[in-house]
DRENPA-3360 file (N, C-alpha, C; in nm, 2 decimals, always signed):
BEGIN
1 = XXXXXXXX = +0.08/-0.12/+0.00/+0.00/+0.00/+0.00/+0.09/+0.12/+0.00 ~ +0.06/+0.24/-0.11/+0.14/+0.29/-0.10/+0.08/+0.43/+0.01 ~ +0.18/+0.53/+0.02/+0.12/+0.62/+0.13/+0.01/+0.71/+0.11 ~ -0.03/+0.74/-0.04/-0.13/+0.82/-0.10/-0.23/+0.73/-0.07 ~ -0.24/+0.60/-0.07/-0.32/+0.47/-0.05/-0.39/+0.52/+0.07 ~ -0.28/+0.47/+0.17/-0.26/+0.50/+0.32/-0.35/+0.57/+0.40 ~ -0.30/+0.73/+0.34/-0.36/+0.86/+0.35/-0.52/+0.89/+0.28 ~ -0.51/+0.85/+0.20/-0.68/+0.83/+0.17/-0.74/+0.72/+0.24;
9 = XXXXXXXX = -0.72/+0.65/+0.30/-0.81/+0.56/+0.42/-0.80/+0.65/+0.49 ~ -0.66/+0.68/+0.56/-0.74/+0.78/+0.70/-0.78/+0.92/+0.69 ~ -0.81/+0.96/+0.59/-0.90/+1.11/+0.60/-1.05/+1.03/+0.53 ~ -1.03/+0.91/+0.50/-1.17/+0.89/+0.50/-1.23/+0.81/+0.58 ~ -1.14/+0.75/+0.71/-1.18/+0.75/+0.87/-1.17/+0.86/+0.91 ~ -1.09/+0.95/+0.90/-1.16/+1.07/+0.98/-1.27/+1.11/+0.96 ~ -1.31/+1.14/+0.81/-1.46/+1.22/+0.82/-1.58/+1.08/+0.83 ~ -1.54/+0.97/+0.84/-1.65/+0.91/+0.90/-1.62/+0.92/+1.05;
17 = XXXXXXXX = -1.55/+0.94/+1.10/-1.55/+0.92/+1.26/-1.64/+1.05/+1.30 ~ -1.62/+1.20/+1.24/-1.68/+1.30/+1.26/-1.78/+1.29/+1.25 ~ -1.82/+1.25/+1.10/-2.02/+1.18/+1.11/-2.08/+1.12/+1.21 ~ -1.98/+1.02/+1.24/-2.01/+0.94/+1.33/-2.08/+1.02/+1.50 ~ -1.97/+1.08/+1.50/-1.96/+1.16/+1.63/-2.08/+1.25/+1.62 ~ -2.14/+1.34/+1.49/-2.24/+1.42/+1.49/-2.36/+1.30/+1.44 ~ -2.38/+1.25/+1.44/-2.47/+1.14/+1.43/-2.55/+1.11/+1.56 ~ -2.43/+1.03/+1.69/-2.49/+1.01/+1.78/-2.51/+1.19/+1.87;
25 = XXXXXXXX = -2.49/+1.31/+1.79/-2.50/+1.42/+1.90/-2.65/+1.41/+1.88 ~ -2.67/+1.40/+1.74/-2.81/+1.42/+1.66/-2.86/+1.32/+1.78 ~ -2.84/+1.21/+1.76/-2.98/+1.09/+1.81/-2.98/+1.16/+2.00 ~ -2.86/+1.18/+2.04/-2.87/+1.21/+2.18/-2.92/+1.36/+2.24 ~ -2.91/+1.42/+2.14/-2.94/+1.60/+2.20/-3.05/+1.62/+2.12 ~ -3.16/+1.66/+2.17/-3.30/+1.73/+2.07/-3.27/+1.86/+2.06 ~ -3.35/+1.90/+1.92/-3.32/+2.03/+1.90/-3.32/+2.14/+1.99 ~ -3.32/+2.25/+1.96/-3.34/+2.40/+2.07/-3.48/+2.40/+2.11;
33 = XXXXXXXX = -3.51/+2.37/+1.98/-3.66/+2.45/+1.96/-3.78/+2.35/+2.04 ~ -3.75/+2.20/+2.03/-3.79/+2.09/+2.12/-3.74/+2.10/+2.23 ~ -3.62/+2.16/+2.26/-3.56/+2.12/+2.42/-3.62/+2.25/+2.54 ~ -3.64/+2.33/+2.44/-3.71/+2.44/+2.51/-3.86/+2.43/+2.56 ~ -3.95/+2.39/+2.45/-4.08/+2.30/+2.44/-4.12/+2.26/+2.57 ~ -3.98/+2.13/+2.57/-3.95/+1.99/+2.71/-3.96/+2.12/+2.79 ~ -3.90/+2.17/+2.82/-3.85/+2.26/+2.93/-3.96/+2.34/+3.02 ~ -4.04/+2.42/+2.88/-4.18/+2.48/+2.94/-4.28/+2.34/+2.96;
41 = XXXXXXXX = -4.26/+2.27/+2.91/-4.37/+2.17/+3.00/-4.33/+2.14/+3.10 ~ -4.20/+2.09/+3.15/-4.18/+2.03/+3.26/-4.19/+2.12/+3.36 ~ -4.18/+2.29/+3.34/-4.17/+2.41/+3.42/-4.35/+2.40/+3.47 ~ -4.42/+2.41/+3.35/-4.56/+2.39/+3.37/-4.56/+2.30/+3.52 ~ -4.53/+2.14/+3.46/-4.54/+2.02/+3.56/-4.53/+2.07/+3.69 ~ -4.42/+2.14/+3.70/-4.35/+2.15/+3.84/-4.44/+2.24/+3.92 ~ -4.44/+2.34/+3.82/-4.61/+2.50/+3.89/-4.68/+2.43/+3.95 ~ -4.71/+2.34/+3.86/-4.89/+2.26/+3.93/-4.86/+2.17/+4.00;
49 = XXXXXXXX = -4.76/+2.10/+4.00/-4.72/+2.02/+4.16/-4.74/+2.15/+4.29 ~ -4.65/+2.20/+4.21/-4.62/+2.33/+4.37/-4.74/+2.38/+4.41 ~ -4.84/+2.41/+4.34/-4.95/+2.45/+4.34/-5.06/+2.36/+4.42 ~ -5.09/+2.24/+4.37/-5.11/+2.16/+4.46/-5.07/+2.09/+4.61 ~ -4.96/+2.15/+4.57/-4.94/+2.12/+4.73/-4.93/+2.25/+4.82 ~ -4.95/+2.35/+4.75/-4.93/+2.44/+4.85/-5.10/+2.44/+4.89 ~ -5.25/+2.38/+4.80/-5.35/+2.38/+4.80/-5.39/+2.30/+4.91 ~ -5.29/+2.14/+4.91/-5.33/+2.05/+4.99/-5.28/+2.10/+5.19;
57 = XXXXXXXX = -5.18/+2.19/+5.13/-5.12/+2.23/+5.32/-5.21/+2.39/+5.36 ~ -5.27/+2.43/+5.24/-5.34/+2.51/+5.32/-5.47/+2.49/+5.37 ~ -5.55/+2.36/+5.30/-5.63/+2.33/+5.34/-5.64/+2.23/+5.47 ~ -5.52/+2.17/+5.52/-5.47/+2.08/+5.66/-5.49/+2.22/+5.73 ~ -5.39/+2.39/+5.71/-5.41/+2.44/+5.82/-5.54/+2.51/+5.84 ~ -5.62/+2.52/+5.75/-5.76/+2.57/+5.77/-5.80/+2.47/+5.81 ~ -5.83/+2.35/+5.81/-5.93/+2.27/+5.87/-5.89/+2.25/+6.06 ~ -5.75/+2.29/+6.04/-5.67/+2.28/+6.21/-5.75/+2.44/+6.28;
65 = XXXXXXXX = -5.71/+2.54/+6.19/-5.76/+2.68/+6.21/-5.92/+2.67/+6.28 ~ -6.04/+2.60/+6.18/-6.15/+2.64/+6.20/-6.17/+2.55/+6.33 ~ -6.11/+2.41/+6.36/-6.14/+2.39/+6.50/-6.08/+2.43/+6.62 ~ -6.00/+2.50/+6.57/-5.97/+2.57/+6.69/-6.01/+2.74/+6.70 ~ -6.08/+2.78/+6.61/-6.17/+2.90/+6.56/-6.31/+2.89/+6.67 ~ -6.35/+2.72/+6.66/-6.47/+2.69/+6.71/-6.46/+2.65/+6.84 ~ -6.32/+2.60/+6.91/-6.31/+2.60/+7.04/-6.32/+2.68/+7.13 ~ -6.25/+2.83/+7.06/-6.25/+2.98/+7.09/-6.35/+3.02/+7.12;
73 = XXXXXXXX = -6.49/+2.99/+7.05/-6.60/+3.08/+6.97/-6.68/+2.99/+7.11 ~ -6.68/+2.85/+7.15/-6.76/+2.82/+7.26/-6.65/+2.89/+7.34 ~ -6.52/+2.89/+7.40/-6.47/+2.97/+7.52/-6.58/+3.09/+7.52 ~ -6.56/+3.17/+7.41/-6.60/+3.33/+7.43/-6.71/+3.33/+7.49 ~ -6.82/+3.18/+7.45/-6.97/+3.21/+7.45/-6.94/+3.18/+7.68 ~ -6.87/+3.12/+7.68/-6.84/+3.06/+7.84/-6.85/+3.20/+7.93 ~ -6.76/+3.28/+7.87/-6.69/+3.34/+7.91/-6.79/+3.47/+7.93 ~ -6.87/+3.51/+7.82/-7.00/+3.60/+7.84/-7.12/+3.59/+7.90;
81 = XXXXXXXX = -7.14/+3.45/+7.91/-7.20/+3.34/+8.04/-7.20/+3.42/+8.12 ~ -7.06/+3.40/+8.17/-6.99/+3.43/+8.31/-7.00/+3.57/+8.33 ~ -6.93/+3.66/+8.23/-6.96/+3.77/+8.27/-7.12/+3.83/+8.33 ~ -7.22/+3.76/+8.29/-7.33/+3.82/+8.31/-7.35/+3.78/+8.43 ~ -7.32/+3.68/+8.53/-7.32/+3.60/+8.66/-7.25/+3.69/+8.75 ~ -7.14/+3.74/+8.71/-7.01/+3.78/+8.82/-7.11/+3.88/+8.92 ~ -7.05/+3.88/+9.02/-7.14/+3.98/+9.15/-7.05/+4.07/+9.22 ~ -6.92/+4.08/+9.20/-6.83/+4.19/+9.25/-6.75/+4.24/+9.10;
89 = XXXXXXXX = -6.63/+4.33/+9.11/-6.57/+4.43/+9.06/-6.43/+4.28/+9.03 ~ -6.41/+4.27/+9.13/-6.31/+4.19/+9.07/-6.35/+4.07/+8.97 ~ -6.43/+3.95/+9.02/-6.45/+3.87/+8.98/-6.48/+3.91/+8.77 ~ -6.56/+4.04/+8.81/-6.59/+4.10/+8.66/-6.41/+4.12/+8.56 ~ -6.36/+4.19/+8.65/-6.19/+4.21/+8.57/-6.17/+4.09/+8.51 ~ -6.14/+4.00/+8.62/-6.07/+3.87/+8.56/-6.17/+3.81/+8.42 ~ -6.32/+3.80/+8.45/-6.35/+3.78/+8.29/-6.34/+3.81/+8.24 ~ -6.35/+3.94/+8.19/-6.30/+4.04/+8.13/-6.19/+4.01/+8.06;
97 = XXXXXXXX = -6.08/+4.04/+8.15/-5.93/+4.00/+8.10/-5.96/+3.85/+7.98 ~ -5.99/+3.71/+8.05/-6.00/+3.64/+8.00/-6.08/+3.63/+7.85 ~ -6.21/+3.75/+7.89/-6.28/+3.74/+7.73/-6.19/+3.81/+7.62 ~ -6.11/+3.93/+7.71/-6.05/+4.02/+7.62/-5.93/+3.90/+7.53 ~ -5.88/+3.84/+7.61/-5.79/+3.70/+7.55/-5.80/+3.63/+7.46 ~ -5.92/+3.57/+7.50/-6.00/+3.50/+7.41/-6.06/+3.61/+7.26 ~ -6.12/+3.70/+7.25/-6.16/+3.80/+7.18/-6.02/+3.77/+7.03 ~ -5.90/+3.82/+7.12/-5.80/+3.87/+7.07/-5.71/+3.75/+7.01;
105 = XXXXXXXX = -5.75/+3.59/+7.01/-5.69/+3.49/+6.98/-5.83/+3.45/+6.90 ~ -5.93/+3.47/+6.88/-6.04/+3.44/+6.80/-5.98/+3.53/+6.68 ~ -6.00/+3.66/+6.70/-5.96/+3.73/+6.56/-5.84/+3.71/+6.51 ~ -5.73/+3.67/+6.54/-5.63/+3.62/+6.49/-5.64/+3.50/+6.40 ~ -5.71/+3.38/+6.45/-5.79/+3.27/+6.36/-5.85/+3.33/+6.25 ~ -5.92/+3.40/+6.29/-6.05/+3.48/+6.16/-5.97/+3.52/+6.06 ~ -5.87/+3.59/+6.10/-5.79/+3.69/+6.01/-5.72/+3.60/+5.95 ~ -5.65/+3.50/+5.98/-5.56/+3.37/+5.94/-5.63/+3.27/+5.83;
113 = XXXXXXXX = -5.79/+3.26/+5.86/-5.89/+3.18/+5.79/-5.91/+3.28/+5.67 ~ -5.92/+3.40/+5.64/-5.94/+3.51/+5.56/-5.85/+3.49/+5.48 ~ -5.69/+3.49/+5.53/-5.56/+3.46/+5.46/-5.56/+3.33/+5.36 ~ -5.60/+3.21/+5.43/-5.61/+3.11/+5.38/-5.72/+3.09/+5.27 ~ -5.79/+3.14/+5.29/-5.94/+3.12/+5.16/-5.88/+3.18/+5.05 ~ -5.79/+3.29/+5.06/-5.74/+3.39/+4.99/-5.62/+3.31/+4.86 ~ -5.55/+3.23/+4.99/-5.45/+3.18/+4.92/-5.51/+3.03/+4.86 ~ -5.62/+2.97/+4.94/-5.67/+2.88/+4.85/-5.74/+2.93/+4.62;
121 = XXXXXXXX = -5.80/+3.07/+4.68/-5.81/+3.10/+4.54/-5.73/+3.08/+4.43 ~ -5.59/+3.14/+4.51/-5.51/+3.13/+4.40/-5.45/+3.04/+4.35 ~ -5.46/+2.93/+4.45/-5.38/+2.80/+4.44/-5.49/+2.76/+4.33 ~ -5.59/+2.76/+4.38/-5.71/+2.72/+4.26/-5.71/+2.75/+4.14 ~ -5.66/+2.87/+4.11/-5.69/+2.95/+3.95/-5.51/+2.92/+3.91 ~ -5.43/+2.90/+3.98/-5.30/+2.86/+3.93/-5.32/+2.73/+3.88 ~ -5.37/+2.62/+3.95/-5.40/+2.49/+3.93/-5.53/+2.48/+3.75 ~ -5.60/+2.58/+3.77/-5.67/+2.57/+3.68/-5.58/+2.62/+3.54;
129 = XXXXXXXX = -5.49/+2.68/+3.54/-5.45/+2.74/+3.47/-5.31/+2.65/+3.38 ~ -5.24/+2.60/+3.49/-5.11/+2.50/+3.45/-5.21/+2.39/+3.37 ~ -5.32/+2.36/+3.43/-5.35/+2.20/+3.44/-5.38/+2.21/+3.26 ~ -5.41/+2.28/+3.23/-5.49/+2.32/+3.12/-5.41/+2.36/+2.97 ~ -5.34/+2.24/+2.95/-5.21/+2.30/+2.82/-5.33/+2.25/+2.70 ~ -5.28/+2.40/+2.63/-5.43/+2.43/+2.53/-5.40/+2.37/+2.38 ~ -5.46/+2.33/+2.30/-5.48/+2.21/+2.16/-5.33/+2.25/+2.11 ~ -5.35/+2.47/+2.08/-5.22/+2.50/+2.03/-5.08/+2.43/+2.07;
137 = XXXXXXXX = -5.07/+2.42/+2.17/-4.94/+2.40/+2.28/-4.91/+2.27/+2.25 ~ -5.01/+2.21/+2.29/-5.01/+2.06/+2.24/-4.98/+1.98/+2.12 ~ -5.01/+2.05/+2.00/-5.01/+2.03/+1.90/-4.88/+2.06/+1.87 ~ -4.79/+2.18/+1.88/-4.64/+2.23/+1.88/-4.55/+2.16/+1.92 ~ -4.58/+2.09/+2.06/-4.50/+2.02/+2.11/-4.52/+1.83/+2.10 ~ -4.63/+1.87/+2.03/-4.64/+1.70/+1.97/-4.58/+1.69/+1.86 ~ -4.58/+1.81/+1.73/-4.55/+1.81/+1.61/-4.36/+1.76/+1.64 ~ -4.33/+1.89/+1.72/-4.16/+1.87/+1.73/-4.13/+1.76/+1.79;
145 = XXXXXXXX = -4.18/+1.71/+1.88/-4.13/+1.55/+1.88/-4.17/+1.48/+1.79 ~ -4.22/+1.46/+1.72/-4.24/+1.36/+1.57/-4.13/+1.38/+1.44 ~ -4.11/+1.52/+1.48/-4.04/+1.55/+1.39/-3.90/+1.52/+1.42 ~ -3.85/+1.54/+1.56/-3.71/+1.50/+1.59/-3.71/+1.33/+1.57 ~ -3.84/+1.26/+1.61/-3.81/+1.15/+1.61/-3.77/+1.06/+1.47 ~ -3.85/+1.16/+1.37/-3.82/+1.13/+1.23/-3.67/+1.13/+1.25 ~ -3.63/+1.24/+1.26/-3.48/+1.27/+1.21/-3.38/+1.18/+1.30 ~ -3.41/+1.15/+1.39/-3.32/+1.04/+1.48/-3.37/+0.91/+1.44;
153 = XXXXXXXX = -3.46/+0.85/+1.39/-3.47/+0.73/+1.30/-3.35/+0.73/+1.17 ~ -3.39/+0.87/+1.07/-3.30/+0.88/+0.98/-3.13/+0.87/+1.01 ~ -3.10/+0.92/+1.15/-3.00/+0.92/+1.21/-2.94/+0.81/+1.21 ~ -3.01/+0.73/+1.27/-2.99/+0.60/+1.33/-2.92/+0.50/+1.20 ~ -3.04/+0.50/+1.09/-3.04/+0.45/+0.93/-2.86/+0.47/+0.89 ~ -2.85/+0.61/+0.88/-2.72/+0.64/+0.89/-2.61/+0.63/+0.91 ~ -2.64/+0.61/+1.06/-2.59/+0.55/+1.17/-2.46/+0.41/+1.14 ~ -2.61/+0.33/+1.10/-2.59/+0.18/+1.09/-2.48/+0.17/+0.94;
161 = XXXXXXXX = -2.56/+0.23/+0.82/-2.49/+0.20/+0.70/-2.29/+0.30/+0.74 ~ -2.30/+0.40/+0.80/-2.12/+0.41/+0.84/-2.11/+0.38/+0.94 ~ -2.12/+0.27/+1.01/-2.04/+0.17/+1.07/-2.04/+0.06/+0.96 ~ -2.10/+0.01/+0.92/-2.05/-0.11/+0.82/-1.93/-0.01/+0.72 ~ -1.96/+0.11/+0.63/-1.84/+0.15/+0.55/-1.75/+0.12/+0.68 ~ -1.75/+0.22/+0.81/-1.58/+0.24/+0.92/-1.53/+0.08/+0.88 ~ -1.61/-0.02/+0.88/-1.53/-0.18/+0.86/-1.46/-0.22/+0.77 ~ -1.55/-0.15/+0.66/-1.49/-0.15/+0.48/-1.35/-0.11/+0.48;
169 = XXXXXXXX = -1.37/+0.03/+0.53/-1.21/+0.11/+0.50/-1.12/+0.06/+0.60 ~ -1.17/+0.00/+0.76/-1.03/-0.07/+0.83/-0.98/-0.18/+0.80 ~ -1.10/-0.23/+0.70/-1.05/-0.36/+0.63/-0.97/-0.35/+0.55 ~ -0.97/-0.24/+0.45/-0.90/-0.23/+0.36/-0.76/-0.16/+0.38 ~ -0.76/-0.06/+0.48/-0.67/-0.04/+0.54/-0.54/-0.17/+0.56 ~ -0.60/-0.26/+0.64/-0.51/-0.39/+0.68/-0.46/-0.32/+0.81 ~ -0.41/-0.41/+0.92/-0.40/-0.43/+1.00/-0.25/-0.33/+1.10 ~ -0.17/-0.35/+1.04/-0.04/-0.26/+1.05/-0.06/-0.09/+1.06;
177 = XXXXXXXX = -0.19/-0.09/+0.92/-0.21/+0.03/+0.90/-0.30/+0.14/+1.01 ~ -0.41/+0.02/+1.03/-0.48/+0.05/+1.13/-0.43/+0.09/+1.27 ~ -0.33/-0.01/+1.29/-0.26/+0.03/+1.45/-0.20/+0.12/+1.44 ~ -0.16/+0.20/+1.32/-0.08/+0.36/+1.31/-0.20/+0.43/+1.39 ~ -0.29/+0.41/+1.28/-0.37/+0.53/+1.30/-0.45/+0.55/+1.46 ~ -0.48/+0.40/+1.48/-0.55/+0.38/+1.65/-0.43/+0.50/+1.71 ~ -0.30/+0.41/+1.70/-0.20/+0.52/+1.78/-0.24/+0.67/+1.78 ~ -0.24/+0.69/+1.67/-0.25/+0.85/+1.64/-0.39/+0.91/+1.69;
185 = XXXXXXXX = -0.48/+0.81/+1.69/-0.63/+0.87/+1.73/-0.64/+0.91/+1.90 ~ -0.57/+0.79/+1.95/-0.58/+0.81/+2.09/-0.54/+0.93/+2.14 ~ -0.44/+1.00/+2.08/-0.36/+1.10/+2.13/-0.40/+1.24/+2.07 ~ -0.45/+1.20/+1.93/-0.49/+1.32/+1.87/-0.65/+1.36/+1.89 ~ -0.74/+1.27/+1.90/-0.86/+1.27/+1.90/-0.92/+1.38/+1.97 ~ -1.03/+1.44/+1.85/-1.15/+1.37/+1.81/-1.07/+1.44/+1.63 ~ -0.97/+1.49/+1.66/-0.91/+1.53/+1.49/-0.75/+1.49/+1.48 ~ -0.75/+1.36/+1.44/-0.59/+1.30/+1.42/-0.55/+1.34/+1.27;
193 = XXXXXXXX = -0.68/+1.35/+1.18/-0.64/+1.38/+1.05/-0.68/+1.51/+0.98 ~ -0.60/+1.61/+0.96/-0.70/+1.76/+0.93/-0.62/+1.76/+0.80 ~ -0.72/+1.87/+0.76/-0.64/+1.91/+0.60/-0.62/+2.07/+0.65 ~ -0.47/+2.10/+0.59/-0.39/+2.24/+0.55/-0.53/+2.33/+0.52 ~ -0.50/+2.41/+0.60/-0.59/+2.56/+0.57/-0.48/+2.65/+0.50 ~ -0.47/+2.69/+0.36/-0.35/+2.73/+0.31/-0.25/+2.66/+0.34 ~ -0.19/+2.74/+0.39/-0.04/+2.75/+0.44/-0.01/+2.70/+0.55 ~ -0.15/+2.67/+0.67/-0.18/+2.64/+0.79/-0.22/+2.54/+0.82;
201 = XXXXXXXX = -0.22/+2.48/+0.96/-0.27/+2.39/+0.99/-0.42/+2.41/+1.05 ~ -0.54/+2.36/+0.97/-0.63/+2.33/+0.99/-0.68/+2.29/+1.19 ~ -0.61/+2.28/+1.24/-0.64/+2.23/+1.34/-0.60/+2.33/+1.45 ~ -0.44/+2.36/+1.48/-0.39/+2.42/+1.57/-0.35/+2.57/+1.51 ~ -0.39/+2.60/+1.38/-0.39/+2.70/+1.31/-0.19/+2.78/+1.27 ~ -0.13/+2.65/+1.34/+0.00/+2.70/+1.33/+0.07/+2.72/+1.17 ~ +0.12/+2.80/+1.14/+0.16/+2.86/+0.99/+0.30/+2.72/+0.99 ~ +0.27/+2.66/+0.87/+0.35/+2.53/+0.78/+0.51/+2.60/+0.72;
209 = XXXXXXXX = +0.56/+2.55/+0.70/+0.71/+2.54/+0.63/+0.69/+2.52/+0.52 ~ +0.72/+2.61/+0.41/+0.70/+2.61/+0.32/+0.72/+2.44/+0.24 ~ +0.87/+2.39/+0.29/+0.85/+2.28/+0.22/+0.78/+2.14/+0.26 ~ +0.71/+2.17/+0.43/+0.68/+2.09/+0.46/+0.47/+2.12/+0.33 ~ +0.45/+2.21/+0.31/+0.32/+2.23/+0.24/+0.37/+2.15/+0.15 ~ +0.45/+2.21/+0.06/+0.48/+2.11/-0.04/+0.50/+1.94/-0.04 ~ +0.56/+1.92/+0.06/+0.56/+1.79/+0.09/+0.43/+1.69/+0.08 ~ +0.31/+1.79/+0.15/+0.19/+1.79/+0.19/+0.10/+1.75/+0.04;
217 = XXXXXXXX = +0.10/+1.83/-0.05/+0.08/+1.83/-0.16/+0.07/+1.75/-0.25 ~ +0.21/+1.67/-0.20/+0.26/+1.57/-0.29/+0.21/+1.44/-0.29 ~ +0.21/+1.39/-0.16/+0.16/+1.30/-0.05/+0.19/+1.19/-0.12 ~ +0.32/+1.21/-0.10/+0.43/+1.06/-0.14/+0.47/+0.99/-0.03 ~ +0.46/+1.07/+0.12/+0.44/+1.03/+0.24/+0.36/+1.09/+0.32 ~ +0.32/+1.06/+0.44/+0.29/+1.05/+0.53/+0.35/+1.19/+0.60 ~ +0.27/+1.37/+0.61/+0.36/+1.45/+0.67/+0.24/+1.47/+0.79 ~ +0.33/+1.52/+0.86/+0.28/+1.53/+1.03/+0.28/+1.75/+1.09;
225 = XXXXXXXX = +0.15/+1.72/+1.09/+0.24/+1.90/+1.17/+0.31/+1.97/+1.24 ~ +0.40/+2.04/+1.25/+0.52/+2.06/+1.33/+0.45/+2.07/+1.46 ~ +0.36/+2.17/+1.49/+0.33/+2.21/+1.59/+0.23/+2.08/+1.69 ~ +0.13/+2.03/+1.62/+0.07/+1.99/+1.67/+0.09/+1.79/+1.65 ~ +0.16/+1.85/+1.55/+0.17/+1.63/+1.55/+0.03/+1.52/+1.47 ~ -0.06/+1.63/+1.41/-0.15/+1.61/+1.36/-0.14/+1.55/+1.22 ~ -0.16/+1.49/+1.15/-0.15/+1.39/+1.05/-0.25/+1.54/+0.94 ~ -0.14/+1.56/+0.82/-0.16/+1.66/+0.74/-0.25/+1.59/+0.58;
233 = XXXXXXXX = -0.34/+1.66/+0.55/-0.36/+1.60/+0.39/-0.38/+1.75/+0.32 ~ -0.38/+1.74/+0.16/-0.42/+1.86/+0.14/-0.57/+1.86/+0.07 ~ -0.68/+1.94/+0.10/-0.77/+1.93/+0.05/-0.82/+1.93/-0.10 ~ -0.75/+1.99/-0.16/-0.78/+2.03/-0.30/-0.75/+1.88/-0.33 ~ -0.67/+1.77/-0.31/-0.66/+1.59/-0.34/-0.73/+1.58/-0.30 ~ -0.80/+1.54/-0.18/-0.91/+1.48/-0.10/-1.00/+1.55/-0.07 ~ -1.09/+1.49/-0.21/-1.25/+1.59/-0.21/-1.30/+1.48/-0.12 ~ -1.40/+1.56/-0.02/-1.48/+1.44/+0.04/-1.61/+1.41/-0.09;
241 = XX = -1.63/+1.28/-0.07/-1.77/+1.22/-0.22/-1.85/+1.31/-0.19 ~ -1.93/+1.30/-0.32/-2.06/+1.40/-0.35/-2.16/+1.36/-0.25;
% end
């Protein structure tokens, strides 16, 4: 095999390895415009959880509130009982005091149950609101996953047919050849093989030696880039297929 041989197997593992690599981004990452979609739904999801439960604990403390709203409400009634009984000045103070207590721990309840009805509304009209994703919405976000899923089937399709070529060309490569390049991948990866940007190296953008371009050009061997150690081809020889 000669090195022009060589050299066209491995820039034509490199751009299937890059397919490769953008292939599974495709099947693994959904679009923007889907991922954002995902995003306001599961934001939705999470509103109306929160929502519900802030629905379900304010209705535990109102139902705690109103019996003890109503244990109050017979104290008070005790308590004005008694006041109408008392027969001296003092005995009057002290109920008093105690109604004034009571009075002033009843309306705190009231005011708290006021609070709570308040915040049940909203729990309510927030719940009504998340729960409720409308045909439009639905439809948007059903269309874009149909449509990613198309495109990650196609992906897949793709997928499958360059992995059988990667086998073609390591086959054809042969074995000696291949362990160069494994070497070179490990170290250089995810770009062991770039092509000259001009005069430059495509990769680490470091400016070439004149005769090393030339060399490059020629591709009677195997040249490597000074700076980066990157395995050189020149583009204008290695069209990638139509």
């Amino acid at each position: 095999m000669t090195a022009r041989d060589q050299l066209t197997g491995y820039v034509a593992l490199q751009r299937l390895l890059d397919r490769r690599a953008a292939l599974k981004r495709e099947l693994d990452t959904p679009p923007e415009a889907l991922a954002a979609l995902r995003t306001q739904f599961a934001e939705r999801h999470e509103q109306l959880a929160a929502a519900r439960a802030r629905r379900e604990e304010l209705a535990a403390e109102q139902a705690t509130l109103q019996r003890e709203a109503e244990a109050l409400a017979e104290e008070r009634e005790h308590f004005r009982k008694q006041k109408s009984q008392v027969t001296n000045v003092k005995q009057l103070s002290a109920v008093v005091s105690e109604l004034d207590h009571v009075e002033t721990q009843y309306k705190a309840k009231e005011d708290r149950l006021l609070e709570i009805l308040q915040g049940l509304e909203a729990a309510e009209a927030a719940i009504a609101t998340l729960g409720a994703e409308s045909p439009e919405e639905r439809a948007l976000r059903e269309q874009a996953e149909a449509a990613w899923e198309q495109r990650r089937q196609a992906s897949a399709g793709e997928l499958s047919a360059l992995e059988n070529e990667l086998r073609s060309v390591q086959a054809q490569l042969g074995k000696a050849a291949m362990d160069r390049f494994r070497k070179l991948w490990s170290s250089r990866k995810p770009n062991a093989v770039v092509a000259m940007d001009g005069t430059a190296c495509s990769a680490c953008h470091g400016d070439l030696r004149p005769s090393l371009v030339q060399l490059v050009r020629q591709a009677e061997e195997l040249q490597f880039c000074d700076h980066c150690r990157r395995l050189l081809y020149d583009p204008e020889q290695f069209q990638p297929p139509a």
